[in-house]
Each structure stands twice: as C-alpha cells, then as structure tokens.
C-alpha positions in Angstrom: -21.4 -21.6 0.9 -22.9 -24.2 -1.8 -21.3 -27.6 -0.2 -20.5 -31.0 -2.6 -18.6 -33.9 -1.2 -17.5 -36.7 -3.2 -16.9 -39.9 -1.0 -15.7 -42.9 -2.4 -13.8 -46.0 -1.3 -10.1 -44.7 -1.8 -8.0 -45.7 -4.4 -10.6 -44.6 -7.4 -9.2 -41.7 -9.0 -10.1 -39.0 -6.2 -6.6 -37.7 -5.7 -6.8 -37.2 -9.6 -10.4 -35.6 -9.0 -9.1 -33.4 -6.2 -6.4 -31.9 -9.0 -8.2 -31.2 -11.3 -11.2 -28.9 -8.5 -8.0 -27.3 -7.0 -7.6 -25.4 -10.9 -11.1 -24.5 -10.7 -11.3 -20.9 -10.1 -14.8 -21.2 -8.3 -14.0 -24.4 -6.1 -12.4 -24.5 -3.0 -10.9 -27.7 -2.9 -10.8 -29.4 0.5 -8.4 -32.5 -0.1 -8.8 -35.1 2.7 -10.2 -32.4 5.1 -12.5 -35.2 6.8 -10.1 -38.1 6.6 -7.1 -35.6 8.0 -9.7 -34.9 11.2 -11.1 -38.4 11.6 -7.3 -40.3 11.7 -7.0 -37.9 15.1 -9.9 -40.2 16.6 -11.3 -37.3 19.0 -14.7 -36.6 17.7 -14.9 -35.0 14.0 -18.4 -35.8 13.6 -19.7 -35.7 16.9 -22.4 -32.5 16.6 -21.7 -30.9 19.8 -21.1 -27.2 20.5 -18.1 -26.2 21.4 -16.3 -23.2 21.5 -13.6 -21.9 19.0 -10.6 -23.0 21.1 -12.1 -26.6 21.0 -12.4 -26.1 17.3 -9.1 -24.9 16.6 -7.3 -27.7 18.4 -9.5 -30.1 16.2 -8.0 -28.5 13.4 -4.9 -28.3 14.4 -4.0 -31.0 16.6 -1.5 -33.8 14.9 -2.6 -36.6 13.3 0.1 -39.1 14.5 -1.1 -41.9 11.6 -0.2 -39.2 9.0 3.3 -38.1 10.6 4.6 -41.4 10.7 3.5 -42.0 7.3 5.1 -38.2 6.5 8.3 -39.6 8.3 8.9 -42.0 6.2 10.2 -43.7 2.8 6.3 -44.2 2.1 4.7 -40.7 1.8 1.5 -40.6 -0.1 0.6 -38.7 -3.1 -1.7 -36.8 -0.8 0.7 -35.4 1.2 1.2 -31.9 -0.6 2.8 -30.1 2.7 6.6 -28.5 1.8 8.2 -30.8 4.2 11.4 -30.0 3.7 11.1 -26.6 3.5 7.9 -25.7 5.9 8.2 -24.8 9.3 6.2 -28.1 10.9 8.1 -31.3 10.7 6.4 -34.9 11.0 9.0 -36.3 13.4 7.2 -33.6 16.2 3.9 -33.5 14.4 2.2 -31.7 12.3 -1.4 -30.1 12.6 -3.7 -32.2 11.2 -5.3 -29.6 8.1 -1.4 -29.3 7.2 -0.6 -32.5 5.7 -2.9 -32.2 2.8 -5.7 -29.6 3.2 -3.7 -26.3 3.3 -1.0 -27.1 1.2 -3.8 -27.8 -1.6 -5.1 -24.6 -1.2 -2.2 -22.3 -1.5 1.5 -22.6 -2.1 2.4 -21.2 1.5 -0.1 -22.9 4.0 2.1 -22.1 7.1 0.9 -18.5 6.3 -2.4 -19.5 5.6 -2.8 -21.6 9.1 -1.2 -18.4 10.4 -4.0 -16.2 9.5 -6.7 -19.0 10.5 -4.8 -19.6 13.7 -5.0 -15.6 14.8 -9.2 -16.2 14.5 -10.9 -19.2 14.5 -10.1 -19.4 18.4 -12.5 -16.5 19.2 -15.1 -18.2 17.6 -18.8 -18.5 19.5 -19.7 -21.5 20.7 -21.9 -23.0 18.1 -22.6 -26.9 16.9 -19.7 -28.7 15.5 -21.3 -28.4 11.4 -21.6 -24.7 12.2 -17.9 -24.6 13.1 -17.4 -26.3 9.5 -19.6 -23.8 7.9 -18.4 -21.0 9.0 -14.5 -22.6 8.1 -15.5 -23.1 4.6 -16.6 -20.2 4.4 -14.0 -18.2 5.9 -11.6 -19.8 3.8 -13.7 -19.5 0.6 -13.7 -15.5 1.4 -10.2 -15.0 2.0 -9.2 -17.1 -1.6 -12.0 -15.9 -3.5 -13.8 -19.7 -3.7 -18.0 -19.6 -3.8 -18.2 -23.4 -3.8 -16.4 -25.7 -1.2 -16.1 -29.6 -2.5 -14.9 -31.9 -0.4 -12.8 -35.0 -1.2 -11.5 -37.4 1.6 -9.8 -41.1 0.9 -12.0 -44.2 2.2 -15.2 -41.5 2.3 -18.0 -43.7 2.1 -17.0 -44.2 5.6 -18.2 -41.2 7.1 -21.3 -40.8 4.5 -23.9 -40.9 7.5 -22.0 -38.3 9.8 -21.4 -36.1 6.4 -25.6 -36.7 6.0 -25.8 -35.7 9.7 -24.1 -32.7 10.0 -24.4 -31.7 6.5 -28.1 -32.0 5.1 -28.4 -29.5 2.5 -25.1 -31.1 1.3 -24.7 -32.6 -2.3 -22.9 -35.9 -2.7 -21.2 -37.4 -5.7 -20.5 -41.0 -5.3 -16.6 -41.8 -7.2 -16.4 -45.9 -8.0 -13.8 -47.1 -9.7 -13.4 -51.4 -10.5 -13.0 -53.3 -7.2 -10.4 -55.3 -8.3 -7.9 -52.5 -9.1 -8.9 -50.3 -6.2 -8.1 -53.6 -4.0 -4.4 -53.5 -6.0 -4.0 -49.6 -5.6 -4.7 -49.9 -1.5 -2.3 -52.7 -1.1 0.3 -50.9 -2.2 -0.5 -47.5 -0.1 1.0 -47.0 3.2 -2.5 -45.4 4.7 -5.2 -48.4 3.5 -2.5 -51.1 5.0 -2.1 -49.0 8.2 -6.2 -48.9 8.0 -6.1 -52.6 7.6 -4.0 -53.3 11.0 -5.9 -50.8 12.9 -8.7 -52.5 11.8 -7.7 -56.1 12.5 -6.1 -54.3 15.8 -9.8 -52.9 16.6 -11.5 -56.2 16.3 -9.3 -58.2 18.6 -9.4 -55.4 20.7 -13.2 -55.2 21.0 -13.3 -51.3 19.8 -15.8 -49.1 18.4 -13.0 -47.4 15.8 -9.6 -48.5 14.7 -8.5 -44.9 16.1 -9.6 -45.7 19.8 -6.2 -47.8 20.2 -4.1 -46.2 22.7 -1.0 -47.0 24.7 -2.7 -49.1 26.9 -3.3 -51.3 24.3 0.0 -52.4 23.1 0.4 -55.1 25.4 -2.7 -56.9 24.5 -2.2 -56.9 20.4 0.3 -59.2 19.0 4.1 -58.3 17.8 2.7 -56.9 14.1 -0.3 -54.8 15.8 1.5 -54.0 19.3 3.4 -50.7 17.2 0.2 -49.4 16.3 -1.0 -48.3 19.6 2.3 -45.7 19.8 3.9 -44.5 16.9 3.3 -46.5 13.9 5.8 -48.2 12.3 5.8 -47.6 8.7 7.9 -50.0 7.9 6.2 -52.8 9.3 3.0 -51.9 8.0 4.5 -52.5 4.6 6.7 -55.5 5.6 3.2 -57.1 7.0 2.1 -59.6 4.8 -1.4 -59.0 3.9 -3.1 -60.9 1.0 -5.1 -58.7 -1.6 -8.2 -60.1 -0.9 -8.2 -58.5 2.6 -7.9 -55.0 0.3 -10.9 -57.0 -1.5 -12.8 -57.6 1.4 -12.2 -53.8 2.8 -13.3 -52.7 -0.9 -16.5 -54.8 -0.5 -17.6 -52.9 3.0 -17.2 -50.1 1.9 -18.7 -50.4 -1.2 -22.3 -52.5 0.0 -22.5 -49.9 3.5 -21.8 -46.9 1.2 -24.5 -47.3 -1.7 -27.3 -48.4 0.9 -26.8 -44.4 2.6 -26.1 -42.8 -0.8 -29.0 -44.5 -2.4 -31.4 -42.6 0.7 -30.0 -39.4 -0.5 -32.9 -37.3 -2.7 -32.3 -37.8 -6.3 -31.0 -34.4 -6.7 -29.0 -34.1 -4.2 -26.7 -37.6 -5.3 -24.8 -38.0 -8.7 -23.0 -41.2 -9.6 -19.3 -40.3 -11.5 -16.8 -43.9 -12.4 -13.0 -43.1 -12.4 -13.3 -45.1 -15.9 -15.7 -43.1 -17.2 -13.9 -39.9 -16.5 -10.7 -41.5 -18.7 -13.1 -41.9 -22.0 -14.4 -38.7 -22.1 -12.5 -36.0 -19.5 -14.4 -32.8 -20.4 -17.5 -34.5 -20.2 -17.8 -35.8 -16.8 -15.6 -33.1 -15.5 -18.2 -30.6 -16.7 -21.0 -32.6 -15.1 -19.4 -32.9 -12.0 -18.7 -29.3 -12.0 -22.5 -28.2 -12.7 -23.9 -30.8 -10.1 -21.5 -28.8 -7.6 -22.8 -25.5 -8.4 -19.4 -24.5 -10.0 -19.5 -23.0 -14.0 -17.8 -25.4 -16.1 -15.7 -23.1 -17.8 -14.3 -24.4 -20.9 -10.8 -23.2 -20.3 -10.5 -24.6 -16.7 -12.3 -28.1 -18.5 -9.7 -28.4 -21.5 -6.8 -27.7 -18.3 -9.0 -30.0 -16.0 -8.7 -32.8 -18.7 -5.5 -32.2 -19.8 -4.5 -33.3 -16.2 -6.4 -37.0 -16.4 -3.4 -39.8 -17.5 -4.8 -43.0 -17.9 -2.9 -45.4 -16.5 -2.9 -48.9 -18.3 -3.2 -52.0 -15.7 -2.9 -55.5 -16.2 -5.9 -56.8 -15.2 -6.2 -58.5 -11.5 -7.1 -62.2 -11.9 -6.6 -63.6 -8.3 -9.7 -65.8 -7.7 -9.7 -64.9 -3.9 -9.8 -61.0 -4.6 -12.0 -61.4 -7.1 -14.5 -63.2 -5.1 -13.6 -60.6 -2.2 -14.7 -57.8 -4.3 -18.1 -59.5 -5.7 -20.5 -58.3 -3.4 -19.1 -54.3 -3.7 -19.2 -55.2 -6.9 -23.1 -56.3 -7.0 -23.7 -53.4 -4.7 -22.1 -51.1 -7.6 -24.7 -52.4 -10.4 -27.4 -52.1 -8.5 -26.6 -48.6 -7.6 -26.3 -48.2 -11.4 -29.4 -50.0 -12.3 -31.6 -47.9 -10.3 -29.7 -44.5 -11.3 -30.3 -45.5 -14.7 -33.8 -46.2 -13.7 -34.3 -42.6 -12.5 -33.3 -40.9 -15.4 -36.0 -42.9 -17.8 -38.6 -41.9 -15.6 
C-alpha cells in the first residue's frame, strides 16, 4: 500500500488532520500508531526479524504511559477507545493499538483487534517494516482503504527510524507557530509526562525517557521517582513547569526535525502549516490528499473542511518562551525558504 506519514511536533493541528483522513473513503487513517508503540519502550523501530508472535505482542502489549493517562481526570483528545463501554479497561491495561489506533478506524475496535488477534500471530518471520507492511495492508483490505497515512503526536521524533524502515514512504511535515504549540503542550497530560521522563532520562543518564524502570525510582527525586512505576497523573499536572521548557522541547524538535525532512527527495516531502489549513480548508486539504496518493473528492473536501474550527488565541508574549521557541522558529523559515526556492526552479 501507497504509505504518507505526517510527523510534526505535537500540538499543531494533527489531531484535527487525523479527523478529517479518518472521513476519507480511500485513507486508512492510522492515528498515533507510532507514538502508541514507541511509549511501550521495547523496540518499535528496531528492524529486526521476528516472528508474528513477537509482532503481535508489540501490538498489543500495554502502554502503561497511556493507561494512566486513560485512568484519569486528564484523558486526551486522542484517546478515542469506548472506555466505559469496551471490554479493556486502563486500570489493568490496555493493548497498546487500542487507545487510539483502532478506535479511529472503526466504531467497535475490540472486534477489530479480535479478528487481527486470530492472525497476525502466525505470521512468517520477516523484518520488523515488513511486519508493518503487511499490517497496513491487512487492515487496508479488510476496510476497503488503498492508502494508509500515518499521524503520531511529537513525530518528528521518529523521522529517521520512519526514513529507515520506510524508504519509499512520503512525508508531510505539519508546523504550526512555536509559541502556541509551547501553550497547547503545557496544558496536555502526554507532552508534561514527556517532559518528566525527559528531565527523568537526563539525570538518569538514559538513551530514551522510556528506558526508566523500577529500579530507578530510588535514584530520581520525589516529582520524577512516580514515573518509574505507574505514573501519576496528577502530579504531572500539579508539577510546575514553566512554558519555556514546552518552548525549549518545541525548539528540538523543530531544528532536529527539518535537518532529516529537508534530506528527503523533493517529491517525496511536502510542507502543510496548521494556519494555513484555517484560511483556506479545501485547499490544503486537497493538496495534502493528492501528495498521499488519495483522490480529493469534493464531497469528502467540503465534509473534510467543514470539520476545521479555528480556534482564536490570545497571543503568547512571555519573553522566556518566546526566546525558547526562536531557534525552531529560524529552523521553520529556512525550511520555508528553501521549499519556496524549489518551486521557482
């Protein structure tokens, strides 16, 4: 299947994105596949073979981060799973693809993980990004979908293992104002969990803010020590963090992301800003649709854009998260300038 993933910093309009692919008859919609796998910290992008069994417990092994945040008084707009109503419930765990992925794909996604669960273990053993494939695939057969997209919070992350394992892939780069993404992740429980695990990882001297284990807890101070266990949701957002540290997270992501999606070919990239997509819905919707291999058809664009509410912000004037986000924002324009560039060529 024809593969697209947009990766972006979090915060920048992709939930809103990831709506308006899931009415696309054509796309299969994966919403926060990557991110759902990568919070379990066991090896999402490490190309190995393995066998289907080893696949299927990727898939459906919990992601403790996302049931805690589940759990609580803090569940993200993400989170599409019937949890009061579905068979899984957070407080024991849920598999990972059931948070977000299934439920985005069909209005009954116990069913759905019923029918994957009953094959993908008797799968070949084959390379990791064959395992995907072959998922996307299967998934895209049994709901009629010719084009899998890919959308994942904090994205730009994983843009070098998604080049990796992926590269005949198509990327589409989502930005949205530094400043205001800085606000929207201070205020969401999984960027301030994010934060702590990375402040946790740093004192800790780890390679990934998901290698923190029990062993840890003794070593992190009294507002860190919970996340080596079962997070504390509550904490996280009694923590006080200042926005600039959202700032400074922007920034990394931001000035690490553009330098890989700028080594992409030219036609395998397209640049797409959450403002942008408020001014003129159709428009970019239709563009993003045609770079994915997907028919922008007008009556799934005029739905599509029917969807996209712009949201009026007061603007964020705190000198310290402004400066924060200056060099993501620098990064931005020069990612612009040369796109811009290309096309007068």
């Amino acid at each position: 299947m024809r593969i697209t993933f947009v990766v972006g910093s979090g915060r920048c309009g992709s939930t809103m994105l990831s709506r308006a692919l899931q009415a696309h008859p054509d796309v299969l919609s994966m919403n926060e596949f990557f991110t759902s796998l990568a919070a379990k910290g066991d090896g999402a992008f490490q190309d190995r073979a393995i066998d289907g069994r080893q696949f299927w417990s990727l898939l459906s092994g919990p992601a403790r981060p996302f049931d805690a945040i589940a759990a609580s008084e803090y569940r993200t707009p993400e989170m599409l799973y019937p949890y009061e109503r579905g068979r899984f419930r957070p407080e024991t765990g849920l598999p990972a693809i059931a948070h977000m992925t299934l439920p985005a794909l069909t209005p009954n996604p116990d069913a759905l993980y019923d029918d994957l669960a009953a094959v993908i273990p008797d799968w070949p053993t084959q390379p990791l990004a064959d395992h995907y494939r072959q998922f996307f695939t299967d998934l895209g057969h049994r709901l009629g979908r010719t084009v899998v997209v890919e959308r994942s919070g904090a994205s730009l992350a994983f843009l070098p293992a998604l080049r990796a394992l992926f590269p005949e892939a198509r990327f589409v780069h989502l930005s949205r104002s530094g400043p205001h993404c800085a606000l929207s992740m201070s205020r969401h429980a999984a960027f301030r969990t994010l934060l702590l695990r990375a402040e946790a990882m740093e004192l800790l001297g780890l390679a990934s803010p998901f290698d923190i284990g029990l062993e840890h807890a003794a070593l992190l101070p009294d507002h860190l020590a919970h996340l080596a266990g079962e997070v504390d949701c509550d904490l996280v957002m009694r923590t006080p963090t200042p926005l600039a540290a959202f700032g400074r997270l922007w920034s990394h992501l931001m000035t690490q992301g553009v330098d890989e999606f700028l080594q992409l070919p030219p036609e395998r990239r397209m640049a797409l800003a959450y403002e942008d997509i408020l001014e003129r819905p159709e428009h970019h919707l239709g563009r993003l649709a045609s770079f994915a291999q997907a028919e922008p058809h007008p009556a799934w664009l005029h739905e599509a854009a029917a969807s996209v509410v712009r949201t009026d912000r007061p603007p964020v004037t705190d000198p310290d998260t402004l400066t924060a986000c200056a060099p993501g924002e620098r990064a931005l324009e020069r990612q612009n300038r040369l796109l811009r560039a290309e096309t007068t060529l």
